[in-house]
C-alpha positions in Angstrom: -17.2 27.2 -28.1 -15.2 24.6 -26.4 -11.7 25.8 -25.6 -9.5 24.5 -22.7 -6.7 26.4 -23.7 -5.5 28.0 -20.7 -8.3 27.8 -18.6 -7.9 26.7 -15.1 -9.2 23.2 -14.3 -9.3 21.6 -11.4 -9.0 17.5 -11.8 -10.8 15.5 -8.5 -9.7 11.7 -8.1 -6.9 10.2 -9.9 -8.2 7.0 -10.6 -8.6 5.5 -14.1 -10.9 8.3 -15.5 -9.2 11.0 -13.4 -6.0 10.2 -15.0 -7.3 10.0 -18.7 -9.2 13.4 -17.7 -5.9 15.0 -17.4 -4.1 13.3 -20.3 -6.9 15.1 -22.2 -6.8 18.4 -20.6 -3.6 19.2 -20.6 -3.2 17.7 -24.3 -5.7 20.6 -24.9 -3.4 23.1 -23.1 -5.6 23.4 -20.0 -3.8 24.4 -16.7 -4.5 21.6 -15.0 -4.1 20.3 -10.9 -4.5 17.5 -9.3 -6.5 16.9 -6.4 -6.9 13.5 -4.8 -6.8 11.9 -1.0 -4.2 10.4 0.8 0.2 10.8 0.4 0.7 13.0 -2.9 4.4 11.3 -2.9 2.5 8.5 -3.6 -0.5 8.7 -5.6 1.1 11.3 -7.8 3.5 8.7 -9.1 0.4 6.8 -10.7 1.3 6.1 -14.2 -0.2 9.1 -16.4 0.0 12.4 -13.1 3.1 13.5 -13.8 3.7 12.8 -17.3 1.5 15.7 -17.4 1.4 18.3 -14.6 4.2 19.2 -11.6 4.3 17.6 -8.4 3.8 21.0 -7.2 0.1 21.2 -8.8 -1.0 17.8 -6.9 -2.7 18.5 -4.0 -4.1 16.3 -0.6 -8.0 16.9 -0.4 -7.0 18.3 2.8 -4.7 20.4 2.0 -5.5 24.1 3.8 -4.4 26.3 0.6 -6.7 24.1 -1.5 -9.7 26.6 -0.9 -8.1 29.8 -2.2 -6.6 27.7 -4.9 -10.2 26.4 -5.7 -11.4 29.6 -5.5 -9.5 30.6 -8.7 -11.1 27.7 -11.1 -12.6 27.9 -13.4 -13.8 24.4 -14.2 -13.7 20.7 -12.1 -13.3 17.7 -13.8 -14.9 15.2 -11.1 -14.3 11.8 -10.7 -17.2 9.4 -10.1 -16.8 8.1 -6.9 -16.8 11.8 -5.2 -19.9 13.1 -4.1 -20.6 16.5 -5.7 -21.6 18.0 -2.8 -18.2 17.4 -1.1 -17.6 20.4 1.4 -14.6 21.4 -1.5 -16.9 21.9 -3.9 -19.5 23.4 -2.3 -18.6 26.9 -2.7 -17.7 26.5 -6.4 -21.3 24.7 -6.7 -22.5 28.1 -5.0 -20.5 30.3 -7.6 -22.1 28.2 -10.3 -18.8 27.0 -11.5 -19.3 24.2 -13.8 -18.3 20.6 -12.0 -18.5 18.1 -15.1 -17.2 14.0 -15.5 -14.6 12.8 -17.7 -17.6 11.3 -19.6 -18.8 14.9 -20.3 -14.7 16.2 -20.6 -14.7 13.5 -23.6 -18.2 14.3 -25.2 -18.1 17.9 -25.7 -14.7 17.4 -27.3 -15.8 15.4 -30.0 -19.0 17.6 -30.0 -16.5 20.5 -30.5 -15.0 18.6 -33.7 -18.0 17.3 -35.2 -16.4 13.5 -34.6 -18.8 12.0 -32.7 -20.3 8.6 -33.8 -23.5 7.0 -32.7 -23.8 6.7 -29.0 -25.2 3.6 -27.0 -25.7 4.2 -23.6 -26.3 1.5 -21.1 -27.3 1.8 -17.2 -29.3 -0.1 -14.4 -28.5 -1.8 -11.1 -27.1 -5.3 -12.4 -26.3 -6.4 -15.8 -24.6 -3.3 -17.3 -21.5 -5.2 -18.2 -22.5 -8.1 -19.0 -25.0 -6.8 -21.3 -22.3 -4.0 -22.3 -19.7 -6.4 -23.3 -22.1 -9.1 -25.4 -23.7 -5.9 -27.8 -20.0 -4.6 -28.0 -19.2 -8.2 -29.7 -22.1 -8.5 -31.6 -21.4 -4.8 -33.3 -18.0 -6.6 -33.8 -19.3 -9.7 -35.9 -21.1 -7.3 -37.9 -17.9 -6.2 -39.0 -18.4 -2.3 -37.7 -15.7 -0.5 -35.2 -16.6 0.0 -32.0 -15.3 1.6 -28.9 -16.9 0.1 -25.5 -15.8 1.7 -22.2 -16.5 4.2 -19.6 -18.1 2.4 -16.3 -17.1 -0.9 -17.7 -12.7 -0.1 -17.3 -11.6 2.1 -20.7 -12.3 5.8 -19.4 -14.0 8.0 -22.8 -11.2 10.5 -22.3 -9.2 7.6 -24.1 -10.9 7.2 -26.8 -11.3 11.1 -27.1 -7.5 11.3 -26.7 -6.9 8.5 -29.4 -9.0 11.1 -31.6 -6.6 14.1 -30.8 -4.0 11.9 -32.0 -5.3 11.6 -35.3 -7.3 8.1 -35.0 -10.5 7.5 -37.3 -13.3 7.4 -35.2 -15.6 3.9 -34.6 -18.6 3.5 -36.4 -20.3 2.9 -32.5 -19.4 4.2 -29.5 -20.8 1.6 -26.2 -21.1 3.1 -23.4 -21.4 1.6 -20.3 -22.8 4.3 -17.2 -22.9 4.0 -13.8 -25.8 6.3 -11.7 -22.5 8.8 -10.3 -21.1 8.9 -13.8 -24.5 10.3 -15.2 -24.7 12.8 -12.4 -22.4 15.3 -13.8 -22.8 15.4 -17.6 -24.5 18.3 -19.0 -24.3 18.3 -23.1 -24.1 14.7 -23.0 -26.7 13.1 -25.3 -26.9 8.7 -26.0 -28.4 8.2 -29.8 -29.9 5.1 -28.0 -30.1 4.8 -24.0 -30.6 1.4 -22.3 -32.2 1.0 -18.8 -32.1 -2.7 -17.6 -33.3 -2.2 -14.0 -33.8 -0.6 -10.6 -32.5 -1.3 -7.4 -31.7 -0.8 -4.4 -27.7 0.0 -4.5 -25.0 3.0 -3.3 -27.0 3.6 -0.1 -23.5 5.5 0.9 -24.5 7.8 -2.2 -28.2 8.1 -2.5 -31.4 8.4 0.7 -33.9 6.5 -1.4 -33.9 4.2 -4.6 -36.1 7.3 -6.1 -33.0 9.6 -5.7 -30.9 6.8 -7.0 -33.4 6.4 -10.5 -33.6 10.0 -10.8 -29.3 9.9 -11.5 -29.9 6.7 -13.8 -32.2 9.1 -15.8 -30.0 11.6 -16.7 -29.1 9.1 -19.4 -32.2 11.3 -21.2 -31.7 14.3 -20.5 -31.0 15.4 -24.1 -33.1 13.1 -26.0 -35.1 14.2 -28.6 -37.6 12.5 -30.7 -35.1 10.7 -33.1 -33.7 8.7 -29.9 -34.5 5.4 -29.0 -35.3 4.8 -24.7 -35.6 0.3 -23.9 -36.5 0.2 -20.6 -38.2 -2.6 -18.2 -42.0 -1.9 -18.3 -42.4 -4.1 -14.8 -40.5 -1.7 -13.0 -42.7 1.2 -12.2 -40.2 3.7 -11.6 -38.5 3.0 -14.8 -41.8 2.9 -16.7 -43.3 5.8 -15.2 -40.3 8.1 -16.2 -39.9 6.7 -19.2 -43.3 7.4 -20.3 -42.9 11.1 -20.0 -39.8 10.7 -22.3 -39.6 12.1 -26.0 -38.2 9.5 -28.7 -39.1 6.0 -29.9 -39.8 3.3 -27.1 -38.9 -0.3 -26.9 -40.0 -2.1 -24.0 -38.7 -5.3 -22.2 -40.8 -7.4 -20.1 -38.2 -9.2 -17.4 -40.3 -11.3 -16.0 -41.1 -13.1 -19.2 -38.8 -11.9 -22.1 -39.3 -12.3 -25.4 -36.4 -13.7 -27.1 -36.4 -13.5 -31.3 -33.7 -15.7 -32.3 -32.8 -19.1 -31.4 -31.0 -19.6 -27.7 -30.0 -23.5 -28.1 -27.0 -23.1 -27.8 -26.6 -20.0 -25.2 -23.9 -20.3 -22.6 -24.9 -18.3 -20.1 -26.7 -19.3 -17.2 -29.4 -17.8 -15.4 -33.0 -16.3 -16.5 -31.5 -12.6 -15.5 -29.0 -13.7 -18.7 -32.1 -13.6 -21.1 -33.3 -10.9 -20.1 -29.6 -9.3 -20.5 -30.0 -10.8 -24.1 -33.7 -9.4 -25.1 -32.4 -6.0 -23.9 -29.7 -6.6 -26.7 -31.5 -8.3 -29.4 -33.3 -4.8 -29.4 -30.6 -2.5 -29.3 -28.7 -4.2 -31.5 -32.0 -3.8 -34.4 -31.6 -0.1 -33.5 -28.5 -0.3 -34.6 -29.4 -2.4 -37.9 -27.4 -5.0 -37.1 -27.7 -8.0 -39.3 -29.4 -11.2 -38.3 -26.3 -13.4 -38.9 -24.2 -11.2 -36.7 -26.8 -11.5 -33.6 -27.0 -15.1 -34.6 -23.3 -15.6 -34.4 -22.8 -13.9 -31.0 -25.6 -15.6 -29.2 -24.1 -18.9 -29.6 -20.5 -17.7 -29.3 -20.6 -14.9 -26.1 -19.1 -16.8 -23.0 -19.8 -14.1 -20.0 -17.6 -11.3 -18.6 -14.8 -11.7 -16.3 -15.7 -11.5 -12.1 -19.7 -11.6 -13.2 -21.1 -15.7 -12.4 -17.7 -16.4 -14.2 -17.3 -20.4 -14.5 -13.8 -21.0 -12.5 -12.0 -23.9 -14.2 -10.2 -26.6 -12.4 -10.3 -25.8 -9.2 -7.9 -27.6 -6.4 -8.8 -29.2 -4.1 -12.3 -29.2 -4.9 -12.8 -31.8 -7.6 -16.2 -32.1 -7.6 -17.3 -28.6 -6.7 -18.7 -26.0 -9.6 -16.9 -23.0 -8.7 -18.4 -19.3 -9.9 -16.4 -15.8 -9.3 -19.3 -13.0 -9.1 -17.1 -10.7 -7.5 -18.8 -7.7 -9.2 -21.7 -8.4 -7.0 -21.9 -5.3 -4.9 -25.8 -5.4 -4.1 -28.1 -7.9 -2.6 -30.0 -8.2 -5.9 -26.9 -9.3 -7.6 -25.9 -12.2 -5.3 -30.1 -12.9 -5.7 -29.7 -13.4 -9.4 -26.8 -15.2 -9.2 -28.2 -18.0 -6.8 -30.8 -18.2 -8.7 -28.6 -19.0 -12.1 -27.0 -22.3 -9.8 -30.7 -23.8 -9.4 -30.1 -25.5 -12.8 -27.7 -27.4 -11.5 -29.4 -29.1 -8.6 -26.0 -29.1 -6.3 -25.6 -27.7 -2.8 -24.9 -24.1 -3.2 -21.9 -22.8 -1.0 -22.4 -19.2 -0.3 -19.6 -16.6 0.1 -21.3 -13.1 1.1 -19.4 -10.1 2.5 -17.3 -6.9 2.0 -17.7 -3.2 2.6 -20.7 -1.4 4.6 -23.2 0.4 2.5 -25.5 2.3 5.2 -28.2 1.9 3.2 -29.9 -1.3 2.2 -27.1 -3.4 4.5 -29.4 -6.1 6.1 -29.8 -9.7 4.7 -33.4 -10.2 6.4 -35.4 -8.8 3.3 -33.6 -11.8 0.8 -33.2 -14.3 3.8 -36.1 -16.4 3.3 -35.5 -16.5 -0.7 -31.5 -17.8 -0.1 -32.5 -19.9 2.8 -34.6 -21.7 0.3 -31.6 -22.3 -1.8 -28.1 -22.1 -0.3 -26.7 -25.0 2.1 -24.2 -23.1 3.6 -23.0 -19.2 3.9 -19.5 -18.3 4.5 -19.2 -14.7 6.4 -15.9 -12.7 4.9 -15.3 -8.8 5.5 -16.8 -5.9 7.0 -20.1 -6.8 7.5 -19.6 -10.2 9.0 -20.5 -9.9 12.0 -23.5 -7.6 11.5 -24.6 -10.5 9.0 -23.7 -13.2 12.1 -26.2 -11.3 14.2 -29.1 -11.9 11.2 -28.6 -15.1 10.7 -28.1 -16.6 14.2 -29.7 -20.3 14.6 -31.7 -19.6 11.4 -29.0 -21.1 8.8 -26.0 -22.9 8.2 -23.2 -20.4 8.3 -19.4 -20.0 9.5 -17.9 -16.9 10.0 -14.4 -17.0 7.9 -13.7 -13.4 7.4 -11.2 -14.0 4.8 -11.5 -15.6 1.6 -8.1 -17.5 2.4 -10.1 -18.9 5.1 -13.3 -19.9 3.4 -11.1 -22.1 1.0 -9.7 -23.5 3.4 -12.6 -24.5 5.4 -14.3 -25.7 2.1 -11.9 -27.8 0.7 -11.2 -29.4 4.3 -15.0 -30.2 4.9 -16.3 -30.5 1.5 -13.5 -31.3 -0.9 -14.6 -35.0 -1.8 -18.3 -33.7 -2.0 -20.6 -32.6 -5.1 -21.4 -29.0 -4.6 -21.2 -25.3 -6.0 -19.2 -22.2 -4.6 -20.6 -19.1 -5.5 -18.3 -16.2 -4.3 -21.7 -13.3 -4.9 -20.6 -10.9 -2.0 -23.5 -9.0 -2.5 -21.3 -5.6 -0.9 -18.4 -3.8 -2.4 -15.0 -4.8 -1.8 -13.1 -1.7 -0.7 -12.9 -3.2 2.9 -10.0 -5.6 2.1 -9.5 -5.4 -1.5 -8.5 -2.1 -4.2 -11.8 -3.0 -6.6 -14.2 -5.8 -7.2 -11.8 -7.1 -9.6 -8.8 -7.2 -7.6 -11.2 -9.8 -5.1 -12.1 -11.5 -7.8 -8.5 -12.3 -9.1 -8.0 -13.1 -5.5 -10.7 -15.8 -5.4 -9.1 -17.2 -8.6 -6.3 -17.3 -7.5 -7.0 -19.0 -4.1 -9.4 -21.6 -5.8 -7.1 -22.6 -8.8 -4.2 -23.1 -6.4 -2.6 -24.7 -2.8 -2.2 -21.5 -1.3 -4.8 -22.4 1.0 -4.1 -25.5 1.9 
């Protein structure tokens, strides 16, 4: 029986989901604390910590009392970004104390109250929101409610919380899941489970892309023979699992996808975009969707925000095509994104950079491919100098280091040319920026402005 009232719960990471994690708990009469790195004084006035708990029950990861306090819980309530084998949690983990996600925290709520609604669960390497965002509008031209969060920005304690409160539930819930997300759910189960593809990514997280796949899988570890697995059947990872999966089976074939409506008048560039869109067209037929409503949102979805986002008006660069793929975080990203500006048959201006991985860091196994394709590459961030030492006398580069700098250089050398900028830093952003999206507003920002200049 699920009951948090009173129970002793330990909340790691007050980020987004953290935060709505403990709007939950504690709404459920849970005795909550905090736990999170750096100042307390400062995190802890996050809008959402202590509308809910005492400054005195937010701890410093660091904090010396926090074992013997640790020592007393009863359940953790783990954000995604922390590693469950953190030395914290390690003796907990040895006491078999049960160390769940906010995904988890908001499913076996609704469980508990019989209010769940069908669940769509997407994950892969690339695509997720895109491909998260275009079913969640297609659901919506068929006139059904939906919810569409987790890894994509709305945590699912909100929508869980928005239930407690006495809202009617959505006909869908869309989920989009990221691989550390689906590493701590336990009674989770998806109605229908969507696995675009698998790469190489989180090298900080994971030793090998097979330990990476293996926490994209957990998307199936409840499913029974009335649930519905699409999966890639030209990656042979993802095939090879999936075969040994109970439930019904679509298959998608990325290399040549078949597409069953008309695309004439589809806005997004890129073949990695149709195979985004065959991976919907059958989710959304498991879903009984109607035709018109498909229809209607192939030739109306624009793209999301930050992923090969079309930047409008850019100064100083009349004749440039600018694109924002800030959520790029991965070498196969920035791939797929230079090859969505061959259409265009311009000179593609590179902007590659950000935050160390460990794993997977080196530009040498895609160099020959973006050689092949990008005039000029524009060094910003962490790994620009390691990049710098790749790249020596083989291609055009500059080292700016900033993106206030790479404008700058750009509009001074190219501004009066015909050419494309594609910010695709292929790394994640926490060097110099909060989240992909705060670079990505950054980017904007600089491009659609004189700040540069």
């Amino acid at each position: 029986m699920f009951n948090l009232k009173n129970k002793r719960i330990a909340i790691y990471g007050m980020g987004v989901s953290g935060i709505s994690a403990l709007r939950l708990a504690n709404s459920l009469e849970a005795q909550c604390i905090a736990i999170n790195g750096g100042d307390v004084s400062n995190w802890a006035k996050s809008p959402g910590v202590l509308d809910h708990i005492g400054i005195d029950q937010c701890y410093n990861e660091t904090d010396p009392s926090l074992p013997q306090i640790l020592s007393q819980i009863e359940l953790v309530i783990l954000s995604p970004g922390i590693a469950r084998e953190h030395p914290l949690l390690l003796p907990l983990l040895d006491k078999n104390i049960p160390i769940i996600g906010e995904i988890e925290l908001a499913y076996r709520y609704l469980e508990a109250k019989n209010l769940l609604s069908p669940i769509v669960g997407i994950t892969g390497t690339n695509g997720k929101t895109t491909s998260t965002t275009f079913l969640g509008e297609m659901i919506k031209n068929d006139h059904k409610s939906v919810f569409v969060g987790g890894n994509i920005g709305i945590p699912f304690c909100d929508y869980a919380y928005d239930i407690f409160n006495n809202k009617l539930p959505s006909d869908i819930i869309l989920l989009e899941l990221s691989s550390f997300q689906l590493e701590s759910i336990e009674r989770f189960h998806v109605d229908v489970a969507i696995i675009l593809n698998l790469f190489q990514n989180h090298g900080e997280r994971y030793n090998s892309i097979e330990d990476y796949g293996r926490s994209k899988f957990h998307i199936t570890n409840r499913f029974t023979n009335n649930d519905t697995l699409i999966y890639p059947e030209d990656f042979k990872i993802i095939a090879s699992w999936a075969s040994k999966e109970p439930g019904q089976k679509r298959i998608i074939n990325t290399q040549n996808p078949s597409i069953k409506y008309s695309t004439k008048n589809f806005k997004l560039p890129g073949h990695h975009n149709l195979v985004n869109l065959a991976f919907i067209i059958e989710a959304a037929e498991c879903l009984k969707l109607s035709t018109s409503a498909i229809n209607q949102t192939i030739e109306s979805f624009s793209g999301v925000h930050h992923r090969i986002e079309f930047v409008d008006s850019p100064m100083g660069l009349t004749h440039f095509k600018v694109f924002n793929d800030a959520k790029s975080t991965n070498w196969d990203a920035t791939l797929t994104a230079v090859a969505a500006m061959n259409d265009f048959k311009l000179p593609i201006h590179l902007i590659i950079g950000g935050k160390k991985r460990g794993h997977g860091d080196s530009i040498l196994p895609s160099l020959e491919f973006l050689k092949k394709h990008v005039f000029k590459f524009y060094l910003i961030g962490e790994m620009a100098d390691e990049i710098e030492s790749e790249i020596k006398s083989n291609v055009l580069y500059e080292k700016t280091k900033t993106l206030e700098e790479t404008i700058r250089s750009v509009r001074r050398q190219f501004g009066l040319e015909a050419g494309i900028l594609l910010f695709s830093p292929g790394f994640p952003s926490f060097d110099q920026f909060q989240n992909y999206a705060h670079r990505g507003e950054h980017f904007i920002g600089l491009v659609t402005s004189n700040a540069t200049t």
